[in-house]
C-alpha positions in Angstrom: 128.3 133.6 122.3 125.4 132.5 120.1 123.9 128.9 121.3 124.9 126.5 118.6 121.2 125.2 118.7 118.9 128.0 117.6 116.6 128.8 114.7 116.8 132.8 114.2 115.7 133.8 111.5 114.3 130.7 110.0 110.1 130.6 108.6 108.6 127.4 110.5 105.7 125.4 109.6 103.9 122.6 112.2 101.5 120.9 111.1 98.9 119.3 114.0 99.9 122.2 116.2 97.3 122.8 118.3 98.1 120.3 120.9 100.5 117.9 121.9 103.6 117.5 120.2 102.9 119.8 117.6 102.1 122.4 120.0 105.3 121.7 121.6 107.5 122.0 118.6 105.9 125.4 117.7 106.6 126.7 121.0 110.4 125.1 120.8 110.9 126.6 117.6 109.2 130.0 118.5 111.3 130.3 121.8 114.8 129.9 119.8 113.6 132.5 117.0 111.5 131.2 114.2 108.4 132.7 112.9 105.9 129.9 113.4 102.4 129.2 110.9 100.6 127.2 113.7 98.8 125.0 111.8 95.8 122.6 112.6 92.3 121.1 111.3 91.0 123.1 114.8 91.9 126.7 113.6 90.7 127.7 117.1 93.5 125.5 118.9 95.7 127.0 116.8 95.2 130.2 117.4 95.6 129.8 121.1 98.9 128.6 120.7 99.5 131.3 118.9 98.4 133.9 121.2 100.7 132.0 124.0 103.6 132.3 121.7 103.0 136.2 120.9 102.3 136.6 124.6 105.6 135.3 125.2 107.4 137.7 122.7 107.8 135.4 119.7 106.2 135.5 116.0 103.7 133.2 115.2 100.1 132.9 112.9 97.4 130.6 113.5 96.0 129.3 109.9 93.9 126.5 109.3 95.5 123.2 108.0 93.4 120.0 106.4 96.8 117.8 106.0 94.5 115.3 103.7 93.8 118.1 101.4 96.3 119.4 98.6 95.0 122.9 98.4 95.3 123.2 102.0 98.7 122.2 101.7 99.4 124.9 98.6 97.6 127.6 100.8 99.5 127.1 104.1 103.1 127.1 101.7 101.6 130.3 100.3 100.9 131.7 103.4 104.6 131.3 104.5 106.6 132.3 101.4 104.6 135.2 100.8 103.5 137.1 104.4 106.8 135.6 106.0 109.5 135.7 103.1 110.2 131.7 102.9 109.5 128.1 104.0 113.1 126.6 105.9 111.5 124.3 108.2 108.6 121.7 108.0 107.2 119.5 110.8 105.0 116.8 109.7 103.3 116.3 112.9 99.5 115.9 112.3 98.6 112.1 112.9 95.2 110.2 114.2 95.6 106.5 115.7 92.8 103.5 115.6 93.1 100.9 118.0 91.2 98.2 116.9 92.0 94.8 116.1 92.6 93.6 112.8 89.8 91.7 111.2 87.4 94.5 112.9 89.4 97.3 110.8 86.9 98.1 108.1 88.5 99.9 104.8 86.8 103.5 105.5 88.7 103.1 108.8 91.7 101.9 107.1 91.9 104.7 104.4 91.0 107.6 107.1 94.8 106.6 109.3 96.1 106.7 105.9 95.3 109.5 104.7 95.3 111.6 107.6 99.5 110.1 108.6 101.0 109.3 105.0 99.3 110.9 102.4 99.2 114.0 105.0 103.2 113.9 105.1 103.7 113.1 101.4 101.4 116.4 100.2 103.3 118.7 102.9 106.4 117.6 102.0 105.9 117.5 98.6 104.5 121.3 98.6 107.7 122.1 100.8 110.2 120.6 98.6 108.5 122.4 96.0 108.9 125.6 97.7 112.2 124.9 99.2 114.6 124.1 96.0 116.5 125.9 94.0 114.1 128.2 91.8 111.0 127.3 94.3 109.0 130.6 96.2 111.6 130.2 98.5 114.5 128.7 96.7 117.0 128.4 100.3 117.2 124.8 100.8 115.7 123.9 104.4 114.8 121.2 106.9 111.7 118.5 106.7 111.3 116.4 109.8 108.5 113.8 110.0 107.2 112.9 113.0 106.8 109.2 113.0 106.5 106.8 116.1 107.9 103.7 117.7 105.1 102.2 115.9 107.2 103.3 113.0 109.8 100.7 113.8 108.1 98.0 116.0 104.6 96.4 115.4 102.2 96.7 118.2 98.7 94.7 118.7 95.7 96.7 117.8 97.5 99.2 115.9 98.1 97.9 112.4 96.7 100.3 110.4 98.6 103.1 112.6 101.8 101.1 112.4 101.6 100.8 108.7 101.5 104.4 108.1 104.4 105.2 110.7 106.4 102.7 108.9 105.7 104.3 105.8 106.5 107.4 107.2 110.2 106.3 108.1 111.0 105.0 104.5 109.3 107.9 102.5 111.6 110.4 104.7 114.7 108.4 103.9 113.8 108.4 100.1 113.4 112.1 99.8 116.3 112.5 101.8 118.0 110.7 99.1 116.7 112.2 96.2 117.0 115.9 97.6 120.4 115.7 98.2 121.3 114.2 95.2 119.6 116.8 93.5 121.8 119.3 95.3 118.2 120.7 96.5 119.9 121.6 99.9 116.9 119.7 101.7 117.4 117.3 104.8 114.8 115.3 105.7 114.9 113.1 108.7 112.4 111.0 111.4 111.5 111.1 114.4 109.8 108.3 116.5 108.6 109.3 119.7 107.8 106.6 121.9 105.3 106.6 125.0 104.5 110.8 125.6 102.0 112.5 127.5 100.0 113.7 125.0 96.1 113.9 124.2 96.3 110.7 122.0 98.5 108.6 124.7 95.8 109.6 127.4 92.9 108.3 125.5 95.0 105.0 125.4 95.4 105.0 128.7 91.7 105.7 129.4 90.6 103.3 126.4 92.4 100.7 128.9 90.5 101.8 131.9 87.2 101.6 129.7 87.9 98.1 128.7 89.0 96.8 132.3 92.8 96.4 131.2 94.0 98.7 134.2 92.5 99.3 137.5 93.3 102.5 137.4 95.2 105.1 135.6 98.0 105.2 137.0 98.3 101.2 137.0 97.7 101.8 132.6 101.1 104.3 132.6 102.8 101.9 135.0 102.0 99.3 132.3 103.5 101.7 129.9 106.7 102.6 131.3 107.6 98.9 132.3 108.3 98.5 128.7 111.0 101.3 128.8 114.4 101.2 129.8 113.5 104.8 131.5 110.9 104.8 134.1 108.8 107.9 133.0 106.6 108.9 130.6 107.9 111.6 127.7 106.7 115.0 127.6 105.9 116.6 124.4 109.0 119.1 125.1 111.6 115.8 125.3 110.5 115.3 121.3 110.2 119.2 120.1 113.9 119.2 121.6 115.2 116.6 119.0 112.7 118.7 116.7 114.6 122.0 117.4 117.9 120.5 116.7 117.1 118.7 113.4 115.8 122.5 112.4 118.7 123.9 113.2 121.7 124.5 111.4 123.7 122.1 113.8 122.1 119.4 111.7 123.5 120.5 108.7 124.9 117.0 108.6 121.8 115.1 109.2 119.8 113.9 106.5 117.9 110.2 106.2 118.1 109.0 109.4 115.8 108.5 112.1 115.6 109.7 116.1 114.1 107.9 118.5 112.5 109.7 121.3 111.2 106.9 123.3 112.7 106.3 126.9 114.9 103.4 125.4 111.5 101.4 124.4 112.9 99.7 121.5 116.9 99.5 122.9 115.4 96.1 124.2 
């Protein structure tokens, strides 16, 4: 019997791939059949993860991905409707985070989180609908998930300019949702919010609390962290390309506008 969770057949494209949660999802996504564009700003990154996924018997291409730049954006589409016959899934992953308090935010700063989290998800998603609907290079319908954040949903100190744009992220992805299906486009769109995960960006927080005498040590700064969960562990990158991998799939088929919090029960409080 075939798993009801599974992605055969279906062209993939991850955005902020070569580490993290990004890496995750294309490995997810890889391991239950896609063909995967690894995409990244670090090319190299990419390509590693590539190489892992190949190594492991599945399909994926490394190609370099500027998420702030629109011809990128054309380009990486491109390179999935024409060397891999279609576009059916896109994960907005790519984000940056400052963590700096507000009045010392300076608007160069400000625009950079921007443009790197929101207008990043808005030209991907924009390319992919493009691509997606009916009459577009690949014209089957298909799956956009955003990854978002708890900071998507809650406000944090020191993070308002990251907040902001994971915010925005949530409500952009329920109005395409909404204007894709009523268009009969065949499109669900859907967020996810991961909450506290072991990921590159999370351990420069926790070091960036070492550095400023907030911690002791580092496991007192992930202690600090997971008292604020209902669960008492960090997430792994894996525990949010699993919700990825089911929103992909066709068991979502169901699922559009909503969002999934990945976040050891965090915000249940």
């Amino acid at each position: 019997m075939e798993p009801a969770v599974h992605v055969r057949g279906k062209v993939a494209l991850v955005s902020g791939a070569a580490q993290g949660i990004g890496a995750a999802c294309a490995r997810m996504l890889a391991a239950h059949g896609a063909r995967v564009l690894v995409a990244d700003l670090d090319h190299a990154g990419a390509g590693t993860v590539a190489a892992e996924i190949r190594g492991a018997g599945g399909t994926a291409e490394a190609i370099a991905l500027d998420v702030t730049r629109e011809a990128d954006w054309r380009q990486a589409v491109a390179a999935a409707t024409d060397r891999h016959g279609g576009l059916d899934v896109l994960v907005n992953n790519a984000g940056i985070a400052l963590v700096q308090a507000l009045v010392d935010t300076s608007l160069e700063q400000w625009h950079r989180v921007h443009a790197v989290n929101l207008d990043g998800v808005f030209l991907g998603t924009r390319e992919a609908v493009a691509a997606m609907r009916p009459g577009g290079r690949a014209g089957r319908g298909g799956s956009i998930i955003n990854i978002s954040s708890v900071g998507g949903l809650i406000g944090s100190e020191r993070l308002t300019a990251y907040c902001s744009t994971k915010g925005g992220v949530r409500l952009f992805s329920k109005s395409v949702a909404i204007e894709c299906g009523r268009a009969g486009y065949g499109i669900r769109v859907n967020s996810v919010h991961p909450g506290n995960t072991d990921t590159p960006m999370f351990r420069r927080e926790l070091q960036d609390m070492l550095d400023k005498g907030m911690a002791a040590s580092l496991d007192e700064a992930r202690r600090f962290f997971m008292d604020m969960q209902v669960l008492p562990m960090i997430g792994e990158p894996g525990d949010v390309a699993a919700m990825v991998l089911f929103l992909a799939s066709d068991a979502a088929r169901f699922v559009t506008g909503a969002e999934f919090v990945v976040d050891g029960g965090l915000t249940a409080q």
